[in-house]
C-alpha positions as CSV (number, residue, x, y, z in Angstrom):
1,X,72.4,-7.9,-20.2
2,X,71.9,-4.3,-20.6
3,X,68.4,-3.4,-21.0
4,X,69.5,0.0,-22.4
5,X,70.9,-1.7,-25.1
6,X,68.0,-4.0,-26.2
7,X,66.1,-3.1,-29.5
8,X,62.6,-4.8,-30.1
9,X,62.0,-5.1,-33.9
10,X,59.1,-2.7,-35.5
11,X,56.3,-5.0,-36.8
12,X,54.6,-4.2,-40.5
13,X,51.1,-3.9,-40.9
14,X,51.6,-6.7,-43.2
15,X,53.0,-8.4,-40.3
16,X,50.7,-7.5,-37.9
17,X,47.8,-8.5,-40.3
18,X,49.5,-11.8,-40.6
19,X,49.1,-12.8,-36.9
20,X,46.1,-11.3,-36.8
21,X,44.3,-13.8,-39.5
22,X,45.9,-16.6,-37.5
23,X,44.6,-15.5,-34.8
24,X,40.9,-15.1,-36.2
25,X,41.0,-18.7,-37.1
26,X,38.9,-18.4,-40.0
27,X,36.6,-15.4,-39.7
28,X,37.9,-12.9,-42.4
29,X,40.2,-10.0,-41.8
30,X,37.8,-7.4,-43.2
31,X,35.6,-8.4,-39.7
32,X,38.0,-6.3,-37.9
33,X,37.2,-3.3,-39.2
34,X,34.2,-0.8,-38.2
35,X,31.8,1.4,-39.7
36,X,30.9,4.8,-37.6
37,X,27.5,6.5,-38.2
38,X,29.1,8.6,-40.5
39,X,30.2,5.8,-42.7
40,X,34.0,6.2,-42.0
41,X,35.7,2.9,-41.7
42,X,37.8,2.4,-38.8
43,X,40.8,-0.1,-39.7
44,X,41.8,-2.8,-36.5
45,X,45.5,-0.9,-36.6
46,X,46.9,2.3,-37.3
47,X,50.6,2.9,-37.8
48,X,53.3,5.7,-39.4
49,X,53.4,3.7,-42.9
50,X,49.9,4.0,-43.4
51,X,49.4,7.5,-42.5
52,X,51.8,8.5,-44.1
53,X,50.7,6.4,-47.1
54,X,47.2,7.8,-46.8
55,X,47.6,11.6,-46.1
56,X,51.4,12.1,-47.4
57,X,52.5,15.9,-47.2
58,X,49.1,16.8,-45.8
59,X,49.4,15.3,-42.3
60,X,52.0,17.7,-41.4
61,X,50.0,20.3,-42.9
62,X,46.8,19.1,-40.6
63,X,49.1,19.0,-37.7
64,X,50.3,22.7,-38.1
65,X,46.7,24.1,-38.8
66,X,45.4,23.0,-36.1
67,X,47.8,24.1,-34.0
68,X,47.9,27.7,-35.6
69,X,44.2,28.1,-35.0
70,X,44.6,27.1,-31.2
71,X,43.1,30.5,-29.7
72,X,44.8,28.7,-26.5
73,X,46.3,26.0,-24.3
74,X,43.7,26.5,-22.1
75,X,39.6,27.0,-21.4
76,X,37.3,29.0,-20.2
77,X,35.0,27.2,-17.0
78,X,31.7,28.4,-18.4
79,X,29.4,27.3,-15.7
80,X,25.3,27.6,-16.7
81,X,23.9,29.7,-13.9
82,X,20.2,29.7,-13.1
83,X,17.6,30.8,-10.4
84,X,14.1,30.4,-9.5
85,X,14.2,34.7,-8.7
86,X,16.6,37.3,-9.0
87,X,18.1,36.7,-5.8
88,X,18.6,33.3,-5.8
89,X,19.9,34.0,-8.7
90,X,22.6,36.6,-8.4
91,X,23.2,34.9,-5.3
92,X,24.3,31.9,-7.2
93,X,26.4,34.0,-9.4
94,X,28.2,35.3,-6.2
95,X,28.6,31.7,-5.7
96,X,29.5,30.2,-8.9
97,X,32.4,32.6,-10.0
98,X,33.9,32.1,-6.1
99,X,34.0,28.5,-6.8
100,X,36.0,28.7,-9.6
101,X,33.7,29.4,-12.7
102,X,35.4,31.8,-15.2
103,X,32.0,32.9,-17.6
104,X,29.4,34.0,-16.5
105,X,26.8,31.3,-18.8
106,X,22.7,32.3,-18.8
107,X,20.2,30.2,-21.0
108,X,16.9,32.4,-21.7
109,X,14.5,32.6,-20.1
110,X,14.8,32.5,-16.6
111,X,12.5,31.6,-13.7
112,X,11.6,35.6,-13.2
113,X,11.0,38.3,-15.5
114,X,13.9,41.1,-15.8
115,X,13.6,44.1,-13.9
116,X,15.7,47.3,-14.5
117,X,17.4,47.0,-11.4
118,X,18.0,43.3,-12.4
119,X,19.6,44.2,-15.6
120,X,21.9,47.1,-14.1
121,X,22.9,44.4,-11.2
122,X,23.6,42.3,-13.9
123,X,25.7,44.7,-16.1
124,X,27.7,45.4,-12.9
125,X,28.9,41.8,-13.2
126,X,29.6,41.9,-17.0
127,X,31.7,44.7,-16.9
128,X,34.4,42.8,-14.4
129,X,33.7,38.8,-16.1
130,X,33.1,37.1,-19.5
131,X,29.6,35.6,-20.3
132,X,27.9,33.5,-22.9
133,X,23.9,34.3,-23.5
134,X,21.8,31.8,-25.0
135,X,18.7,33.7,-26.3
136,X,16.1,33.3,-28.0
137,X,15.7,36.0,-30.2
138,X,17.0,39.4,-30.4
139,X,14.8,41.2,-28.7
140,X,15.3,38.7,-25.7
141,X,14.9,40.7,-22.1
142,X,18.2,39.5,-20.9
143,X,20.1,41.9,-23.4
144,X,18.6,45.1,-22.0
145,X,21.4,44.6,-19.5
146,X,23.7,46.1,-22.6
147,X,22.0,49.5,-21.9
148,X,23.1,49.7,-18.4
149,X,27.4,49.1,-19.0
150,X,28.8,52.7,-18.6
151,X,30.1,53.5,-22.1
152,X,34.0,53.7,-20.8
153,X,33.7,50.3,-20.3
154,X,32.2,48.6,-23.2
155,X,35.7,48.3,-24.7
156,X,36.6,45.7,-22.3
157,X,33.1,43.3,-22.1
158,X,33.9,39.8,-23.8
159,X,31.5,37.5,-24.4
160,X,29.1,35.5,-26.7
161,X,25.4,35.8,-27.6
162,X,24.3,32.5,-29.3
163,X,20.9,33.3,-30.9
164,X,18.8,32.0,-34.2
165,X,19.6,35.6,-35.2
166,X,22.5,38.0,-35.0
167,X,22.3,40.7,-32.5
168,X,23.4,43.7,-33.7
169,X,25.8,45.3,-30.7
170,X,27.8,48.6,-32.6
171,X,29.6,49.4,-29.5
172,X,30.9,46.6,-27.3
173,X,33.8,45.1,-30.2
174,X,35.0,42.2,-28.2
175,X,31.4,40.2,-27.7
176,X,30.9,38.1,-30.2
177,X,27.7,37.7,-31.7
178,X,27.8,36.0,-35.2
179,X,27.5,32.3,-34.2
180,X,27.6,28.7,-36.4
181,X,25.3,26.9,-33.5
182,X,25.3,23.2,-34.7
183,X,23.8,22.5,-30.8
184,X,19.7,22.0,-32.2
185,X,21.1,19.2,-34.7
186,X,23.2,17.6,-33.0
187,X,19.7,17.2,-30.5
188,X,17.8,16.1,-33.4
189,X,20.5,13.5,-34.0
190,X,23.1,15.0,-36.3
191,X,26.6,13.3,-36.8
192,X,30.3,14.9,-36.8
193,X,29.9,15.5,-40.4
194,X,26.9,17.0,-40.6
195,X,27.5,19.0,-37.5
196,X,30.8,20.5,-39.5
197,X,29.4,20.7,-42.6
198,X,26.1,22.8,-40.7
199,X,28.9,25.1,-38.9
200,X,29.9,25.8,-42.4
201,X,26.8,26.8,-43.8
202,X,25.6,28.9,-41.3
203,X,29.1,30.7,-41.4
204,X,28.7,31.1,-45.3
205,X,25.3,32.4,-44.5
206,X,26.4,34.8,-41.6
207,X,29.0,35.8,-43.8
208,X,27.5,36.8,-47.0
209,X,25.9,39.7,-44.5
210,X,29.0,41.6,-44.3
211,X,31.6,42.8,-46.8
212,X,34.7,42.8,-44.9
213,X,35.6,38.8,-44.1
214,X,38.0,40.1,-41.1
215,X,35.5,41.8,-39.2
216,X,33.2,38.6,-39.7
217,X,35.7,36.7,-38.6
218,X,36.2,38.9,-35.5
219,X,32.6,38.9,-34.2
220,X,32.4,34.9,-35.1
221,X,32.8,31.7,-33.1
222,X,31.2,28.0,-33.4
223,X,29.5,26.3,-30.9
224,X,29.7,22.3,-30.7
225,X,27.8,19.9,-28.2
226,X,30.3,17.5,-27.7
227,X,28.9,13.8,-27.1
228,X,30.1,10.6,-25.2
229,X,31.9,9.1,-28.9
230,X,35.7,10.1,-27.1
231,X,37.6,9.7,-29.9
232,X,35.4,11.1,-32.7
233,X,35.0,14.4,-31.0
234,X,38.4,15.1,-30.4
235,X,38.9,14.7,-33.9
236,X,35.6,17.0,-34.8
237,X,36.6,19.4,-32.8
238,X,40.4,19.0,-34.8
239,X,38.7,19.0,-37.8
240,X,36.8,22.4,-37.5
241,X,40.0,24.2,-37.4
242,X,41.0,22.5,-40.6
243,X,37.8,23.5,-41.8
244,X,37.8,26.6,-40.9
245,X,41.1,27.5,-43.3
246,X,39.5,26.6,-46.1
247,X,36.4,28.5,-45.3
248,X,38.2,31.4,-45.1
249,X,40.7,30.4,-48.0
250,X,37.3,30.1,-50.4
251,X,36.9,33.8,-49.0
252,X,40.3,34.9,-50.2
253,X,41.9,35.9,-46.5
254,X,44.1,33.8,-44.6
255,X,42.4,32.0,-41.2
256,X,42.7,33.3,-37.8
257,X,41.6,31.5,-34.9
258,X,38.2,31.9,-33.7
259,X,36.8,30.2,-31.0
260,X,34.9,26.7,-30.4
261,X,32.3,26.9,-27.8
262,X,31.2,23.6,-26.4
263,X,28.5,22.1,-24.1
264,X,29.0,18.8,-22.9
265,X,25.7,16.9,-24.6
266,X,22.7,15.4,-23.1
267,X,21.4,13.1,-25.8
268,X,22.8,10.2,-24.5
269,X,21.7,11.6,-20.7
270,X,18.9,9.5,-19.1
271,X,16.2,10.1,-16.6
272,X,17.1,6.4,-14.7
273,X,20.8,5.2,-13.4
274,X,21.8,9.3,-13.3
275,X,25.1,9.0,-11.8
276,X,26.4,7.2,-15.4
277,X,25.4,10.7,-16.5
278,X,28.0,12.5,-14.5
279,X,30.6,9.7,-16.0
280,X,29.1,10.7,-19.4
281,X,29.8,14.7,-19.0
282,X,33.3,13.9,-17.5
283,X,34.1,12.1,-20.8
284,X,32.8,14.5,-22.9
285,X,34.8,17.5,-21.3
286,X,37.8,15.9,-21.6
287,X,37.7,14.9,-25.0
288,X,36.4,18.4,-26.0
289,X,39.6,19.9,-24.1
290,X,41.7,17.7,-25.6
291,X,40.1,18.7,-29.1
292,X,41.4,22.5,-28.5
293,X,37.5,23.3,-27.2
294,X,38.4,27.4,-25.9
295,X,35.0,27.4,-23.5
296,X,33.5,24.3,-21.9
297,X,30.2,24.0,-20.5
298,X,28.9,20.8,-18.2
299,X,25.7,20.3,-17.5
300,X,24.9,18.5,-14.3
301,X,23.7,14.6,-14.4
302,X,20.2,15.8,-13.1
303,X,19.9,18.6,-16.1
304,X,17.3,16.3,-17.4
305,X,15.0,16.4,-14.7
306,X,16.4,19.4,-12.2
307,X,19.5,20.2,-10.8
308,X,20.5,21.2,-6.9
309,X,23.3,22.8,-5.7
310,X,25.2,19.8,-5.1
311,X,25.0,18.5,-8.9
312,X,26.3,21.8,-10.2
313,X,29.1,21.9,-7.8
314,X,30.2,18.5,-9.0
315,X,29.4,19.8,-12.9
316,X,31.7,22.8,-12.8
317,X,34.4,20.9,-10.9
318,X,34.5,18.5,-13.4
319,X,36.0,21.3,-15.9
320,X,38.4,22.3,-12.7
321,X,39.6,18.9,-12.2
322,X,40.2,18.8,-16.3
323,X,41.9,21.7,-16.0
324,X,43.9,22.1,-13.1
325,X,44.7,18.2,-12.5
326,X,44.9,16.3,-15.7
327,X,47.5,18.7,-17.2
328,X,45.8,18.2,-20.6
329,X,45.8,21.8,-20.8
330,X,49.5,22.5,-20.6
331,X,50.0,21.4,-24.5
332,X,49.1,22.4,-27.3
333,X,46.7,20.4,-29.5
334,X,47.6,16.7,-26.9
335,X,46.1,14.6,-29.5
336,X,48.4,15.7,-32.4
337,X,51.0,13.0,-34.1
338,X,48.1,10.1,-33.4
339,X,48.0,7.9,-35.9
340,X,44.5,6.9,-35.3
341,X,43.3,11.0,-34.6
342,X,45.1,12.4,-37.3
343,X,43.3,9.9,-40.0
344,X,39.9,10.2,-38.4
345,X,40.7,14.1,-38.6
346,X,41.0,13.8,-42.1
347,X,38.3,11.9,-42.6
348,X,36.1,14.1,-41.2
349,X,37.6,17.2,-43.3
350,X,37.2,15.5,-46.3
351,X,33.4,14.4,-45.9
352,X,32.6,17.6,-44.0
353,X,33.6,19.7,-46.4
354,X,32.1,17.8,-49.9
355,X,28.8,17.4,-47.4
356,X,28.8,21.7,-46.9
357,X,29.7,22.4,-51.1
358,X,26.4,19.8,-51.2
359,X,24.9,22.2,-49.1
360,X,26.1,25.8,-51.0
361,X,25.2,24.4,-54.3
362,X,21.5,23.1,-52.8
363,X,20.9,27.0,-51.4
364,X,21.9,26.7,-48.1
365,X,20.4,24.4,-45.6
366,X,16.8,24.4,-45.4
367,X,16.7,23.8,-49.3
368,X,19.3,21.0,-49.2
369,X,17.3,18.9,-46.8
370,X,19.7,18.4,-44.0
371,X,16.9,17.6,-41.3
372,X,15.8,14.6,-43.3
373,X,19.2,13.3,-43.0
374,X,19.7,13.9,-39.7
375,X,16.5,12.0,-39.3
376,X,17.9,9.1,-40.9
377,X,21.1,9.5,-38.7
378,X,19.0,9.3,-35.8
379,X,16.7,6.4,-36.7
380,X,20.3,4.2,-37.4
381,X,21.7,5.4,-34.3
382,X,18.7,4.8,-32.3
383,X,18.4,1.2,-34.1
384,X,21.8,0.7,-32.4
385,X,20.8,1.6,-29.1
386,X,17.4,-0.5,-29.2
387,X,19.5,-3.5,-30.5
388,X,22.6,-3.1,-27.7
389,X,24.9,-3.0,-30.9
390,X,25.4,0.7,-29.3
391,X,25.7,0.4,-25.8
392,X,24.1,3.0,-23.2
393,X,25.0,2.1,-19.7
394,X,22.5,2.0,-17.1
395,X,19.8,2.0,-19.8
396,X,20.1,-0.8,-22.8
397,X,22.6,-2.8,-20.8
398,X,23.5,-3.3,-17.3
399,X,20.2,-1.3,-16.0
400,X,19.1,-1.0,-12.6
401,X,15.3,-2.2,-12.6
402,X,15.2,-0.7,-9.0
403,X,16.0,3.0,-9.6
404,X,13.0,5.4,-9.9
405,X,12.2,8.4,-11.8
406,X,12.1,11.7,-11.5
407,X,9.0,13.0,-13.0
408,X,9.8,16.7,-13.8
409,X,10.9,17.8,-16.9
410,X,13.8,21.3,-17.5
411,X,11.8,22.3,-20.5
412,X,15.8,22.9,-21.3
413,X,16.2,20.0,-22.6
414,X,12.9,18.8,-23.3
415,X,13.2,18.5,-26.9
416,X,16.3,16.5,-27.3
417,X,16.2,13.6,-28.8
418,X,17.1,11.7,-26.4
419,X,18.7,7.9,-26.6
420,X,17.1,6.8,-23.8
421,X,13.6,7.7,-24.5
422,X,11.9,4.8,-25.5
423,X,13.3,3.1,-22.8
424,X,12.0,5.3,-20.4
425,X,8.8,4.9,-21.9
426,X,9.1,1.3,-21.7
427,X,9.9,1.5,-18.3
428,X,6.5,3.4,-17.6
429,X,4.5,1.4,-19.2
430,X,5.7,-1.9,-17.3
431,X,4.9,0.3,-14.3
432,X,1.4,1.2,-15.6
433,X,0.5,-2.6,-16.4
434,X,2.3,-4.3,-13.6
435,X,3.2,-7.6,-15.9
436,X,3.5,-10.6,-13.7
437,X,7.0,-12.2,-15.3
438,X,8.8,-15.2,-14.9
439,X,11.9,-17.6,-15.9
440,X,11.6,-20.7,-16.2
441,X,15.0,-22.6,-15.9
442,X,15.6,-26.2,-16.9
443,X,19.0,-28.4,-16.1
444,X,21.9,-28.0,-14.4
445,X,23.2,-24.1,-13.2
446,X,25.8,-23.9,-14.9
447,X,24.4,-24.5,-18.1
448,X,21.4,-22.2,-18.0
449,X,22.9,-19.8,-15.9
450,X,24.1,-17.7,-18.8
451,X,20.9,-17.7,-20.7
452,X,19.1,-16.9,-17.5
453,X,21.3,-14.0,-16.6
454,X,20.8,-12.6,-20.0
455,X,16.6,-12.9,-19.7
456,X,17.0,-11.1,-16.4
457,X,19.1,-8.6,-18.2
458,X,16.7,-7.9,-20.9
459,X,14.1,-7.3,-18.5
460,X,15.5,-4.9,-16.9
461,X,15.6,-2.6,-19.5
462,X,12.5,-2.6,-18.6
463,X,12.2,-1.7,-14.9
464,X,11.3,-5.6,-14.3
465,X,12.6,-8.1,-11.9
466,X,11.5,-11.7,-12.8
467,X,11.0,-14.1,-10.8
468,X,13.5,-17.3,-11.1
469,X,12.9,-20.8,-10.6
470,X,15.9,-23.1,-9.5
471,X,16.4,-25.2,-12.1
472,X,13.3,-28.0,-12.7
473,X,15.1,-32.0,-13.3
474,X,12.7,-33.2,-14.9
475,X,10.3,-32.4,-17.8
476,X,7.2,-33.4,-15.5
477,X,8.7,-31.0,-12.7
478,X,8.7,-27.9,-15.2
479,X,5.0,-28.8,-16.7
480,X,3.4,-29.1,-13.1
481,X,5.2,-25.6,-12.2
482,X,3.8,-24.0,-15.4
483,X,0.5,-25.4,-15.4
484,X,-0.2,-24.0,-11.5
485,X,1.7,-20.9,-12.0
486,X,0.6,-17.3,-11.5
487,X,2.7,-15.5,-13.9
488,X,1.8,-13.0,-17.2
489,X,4.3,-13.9,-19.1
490,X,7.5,-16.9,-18.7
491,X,10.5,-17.2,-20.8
492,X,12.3,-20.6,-20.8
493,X,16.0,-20.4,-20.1
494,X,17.8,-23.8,-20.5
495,X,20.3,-24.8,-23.3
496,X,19.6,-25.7,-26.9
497,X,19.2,-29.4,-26.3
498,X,16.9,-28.9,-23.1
499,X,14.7,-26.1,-24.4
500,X,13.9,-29.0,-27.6
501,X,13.7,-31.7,-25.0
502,X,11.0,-29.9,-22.6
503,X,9.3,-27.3,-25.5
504,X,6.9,-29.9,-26.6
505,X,5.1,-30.7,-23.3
506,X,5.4,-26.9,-22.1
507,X,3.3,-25.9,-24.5
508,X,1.0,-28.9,-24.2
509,X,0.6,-28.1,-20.6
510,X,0.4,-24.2,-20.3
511,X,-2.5,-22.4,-19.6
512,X,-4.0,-20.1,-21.6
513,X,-3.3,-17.0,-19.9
514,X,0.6,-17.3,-19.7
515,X,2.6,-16.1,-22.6
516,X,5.5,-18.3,-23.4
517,X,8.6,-17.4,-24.6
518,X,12.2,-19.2,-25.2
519,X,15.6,-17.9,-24.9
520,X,17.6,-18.8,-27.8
521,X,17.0,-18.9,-31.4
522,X,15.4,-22.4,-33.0
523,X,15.0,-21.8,-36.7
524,X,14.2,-25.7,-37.2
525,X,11.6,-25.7,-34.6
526,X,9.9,-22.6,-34.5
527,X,7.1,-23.0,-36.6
528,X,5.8,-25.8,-34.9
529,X,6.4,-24.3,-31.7
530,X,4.6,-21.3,-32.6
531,X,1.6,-23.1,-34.2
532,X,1.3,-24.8,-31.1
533,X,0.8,-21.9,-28.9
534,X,4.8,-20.1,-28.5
535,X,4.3,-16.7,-28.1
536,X,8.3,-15.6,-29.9
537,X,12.3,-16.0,-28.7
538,X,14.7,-13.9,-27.0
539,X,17.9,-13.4,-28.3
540,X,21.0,-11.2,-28.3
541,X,20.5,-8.9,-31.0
542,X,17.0,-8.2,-30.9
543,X,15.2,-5.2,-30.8
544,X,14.4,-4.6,-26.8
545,X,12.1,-1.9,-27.3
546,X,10.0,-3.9,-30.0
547,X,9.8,-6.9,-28.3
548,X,8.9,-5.8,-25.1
549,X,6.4,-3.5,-26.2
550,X,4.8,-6.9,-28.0
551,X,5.3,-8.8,-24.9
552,X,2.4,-5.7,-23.6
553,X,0.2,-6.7,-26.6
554,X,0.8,-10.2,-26.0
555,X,-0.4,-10.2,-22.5
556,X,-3.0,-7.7,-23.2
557,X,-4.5,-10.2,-25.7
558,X,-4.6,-13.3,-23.8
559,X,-6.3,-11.3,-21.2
560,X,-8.8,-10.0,-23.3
């Protein structure tokens, strides 16, 4: 037979959902689908009928959008350059843009205060290469350096200044300087939506200032942080552009491309496990280059804490390796014609945009309310985290209770709020109070084993290492072990049957000092259990953060 010549039949949805409730044996179909922290429901299987069905003439008009507001196949290697002086630091521009960099990237304020020499040394180098400023105001120090560019050559600087307010620069025409930064709410916890609906606003804002949309639109650009959620940020980063249309449709011109900025994010960065950080900013440059991002920023996996010369290097090859290797960058818009990207696209038009008319009609952001929102964005998302129903490597799940901490803070990123957070403060407090833990394992290995593992698991969340005994045989054996041992705390790890079978004379025999726990949920028993002296369960789905911090209290009060 010639395999040429064989044709597999297309399957339906209807099909495919067919096999798929056989398969679920039960459980409905609806369990398939997922809810995002934007409220968007992901569906199990995306396919031609039902895009089509769903989005009609508009997918091919979403397609082409976004592919005429491309600025580029390309992006510009915007490595963040720092120093503790001005020679280290110009020294580590010399260094930077030989190692491939492409923008020269400077978050105020530096380590040193700005000399004139400094700022002419520095204007040298903006003359010949394109930069993005981070500033905090416009009388920052750093833009003296605008002074010092001989006048012939002003024409030719290109760059951005990102700053809570616009900078007014009459004779350099190619730096942009009216920015939609979105970067301080996503930190505070912000979603897709609201981060698009935000770049709106502030563009509405920014452009009510002027009376010629063009020129706006020539001094403007949008600047994302662009998190570890692949999929969802190549389509945010879609969506914008779609956006970005209408925006300038409601205005009465036709769109032109403008540029999308992006920084790789560190909310879901931690202080412990750091490595999993440098996965994390690998993931989130490529998705923001496959999303059409036109300058891409990575900050190293130590940026929480410090970084050296060897986490930068790996930081800005990360962008090189994206670009020069994965060959993302030789198409336009790679994502296009997915069915499963081109709905979430939409999606995130459509809420976007009804969220930012919420926001016009309210009088702009600060009377609309957005930060309370976002507040409630972060308090879900970090509900997620605490209960592993969001998983952060390294830090919720699969942590390494044997890394240490670095104990200085980049003041950077100090105000992030970060994921990880209250797990590093978890982490510190086991340290402080130096809880004596244990598990107590009943019955054969094989059947405790997996309850065991996942008490060990839970611990280490916390920094801790409990100790593990080797399986007791008989109900006498485990009682005589508990009664003489010198732990804080113990949590019994056995099967459902056992934990019933031994629970009784455990806490009959305990002494008063050791806080009991069991693994497992026992609805029937737990009253009694409790009333006789159980301190609470462990189970999948908890709260980590909670119950750990009221295993502290627990101990606390029995040693009190």
């Amino acid at each position: 037979m010639n395999m040429k010549e064989i044709e597999f039949q297309t399957a339906s949805y209807e099909q495919w959902k067919e096999e798929a409730v056989k398969a679920l044996k039960g459980k409905p179909f609806e369990s398939l689908f997922t809810k995002t922290i934007e409220n968007i429901t992901l569906d199990p299987l995306y396919t031609e009928e039902s895009l089509i069905e769903k989005l009609g003439d508009q997918l091919e008009k979403q397609v082409s959008t976004i592919r005429s507001l491309t600025k580029q196949t390309s992006f510009t290697v915007a490595q963040q350059i720092a120093g503790d002086d001005a020679a280290s630091f110009f020294a580590n521009i010399e260094d930077s843009l030989s190692r491939g960099n492409e923008m020269i990237t400077i978050n105020s304020p530096v380590a040193f205060d700005w000399s004139e020499q400094d700022s002419e040394k520095l204007a040298a180098y903006l003359s010949e290469n394109s930069f993005k400023f981070i500033v905090a105001s416009a009388e920052d120090a750093v833009l003296d350096v605008f002074k010092y560019i001989d006048e012939a050559k002003r024409n030719d600087v290109v760059g951005y200044i990102v700053s809570p307010e616009t900078v007014e620069l009459a004779d350099y025409p190619n730096v942009r300087t009216f920015c939609a930064n979105t970067i301080p709410f996503h930190n505070d916890g912000a979603n897709a939506v609201q981060e698009l609906a935000i770049a709106l606003a502030q563009a509405a804002k920014l452009a009510n200032t002027v009376e010629d949309f063009k020129a706006f639109e020539q001094k403007f650009f949008v600047q994302f942080a662009v998190d570890t959620q692949f999929f969802a940020e190549v389509a945010k980063l879609r969506a914008f552009k779609v956006l970005w249309k209408a925006f300038a449709s409601a205005f009465g011109n036709e769109a032109s491309a403008v540029p999308v900025v992006v920084e790789t994010s560190v909310r879901s960065f931690s202080k412990y496990d750091v490595y999993v950080n440098l996965l994390r900013a690998g993931n989130e440059a490529f998705s923001a280059a496959i999303g059409g991002a036109d300058v891409i920023t990575v900050h190293p996996h130590d940026a929480l804490t410090g970084v050296s010369g060897q986490s930068i290097r790996i930081a800005r090859n990360v962008s090189l390796v994206t670009k020069e290797e994965s060959h993302v960058t030789n198409v336009i818009d790679p994502s296009g014609g997915s069915y499963f990207i081109e709905s979430l696209t939409a999606d995130y038009v459509k809420e976007a945009w009804a969220l930012f008319l919420e926001i016009e009609i309210a009088g702009g952001l600060e009377a609309y309310g957005i930060n309370a929102q976002i507040e409630e964005v972060y308090q879900a998302r970090m509900k997620q985290v605490e209960t592993r129903k969001h998983s952060l490597i390294g830090t919720n799940i699969y942590a390494n209770p044997q890394d240490t901490v670095v104990t200085t803070e980049n003041a950077q990123f100090a105000d992030v709020k970060r994921l990880a957070i209250p797990f590093e403060n978890l982490r510190a407090t086991y340290a402080q109070t130096g809880i004596k833990t244990a598990i107590l394992t009943f019955g054969e290995l094989k059947n405790y084993k997996p309850r065991a593992d996942f008490v060990q698991g839970f611990f280490a969340t916390a920094g801790v290492v409990a100790y593990q005994t080797a399986g007791f045989q008989t109900i006498e054996d485990a009682t005589t072990w508990l009664a003489s041992a010198d732990y804080d705390y113990v949590v019994v790890a056995a099967t459902d049957e056992d934990t019933k079978a031994i629970m009784p004379a455990l806490l009959e025999n305990k002494k008063q000092s050791v806080v009991l726990d069991a693994a497992g949920k026992y609805k029937e028993d737990e009253a009694a259990w409790i009333a006789n002296g159980l301190n609470g369960f462990i189970y999948a789905g908890q709260n980590i953060v909670e119950k750990l911090s009221d295993v502290v209290m627990s101990v606390k009060g029995v040693q009190q």
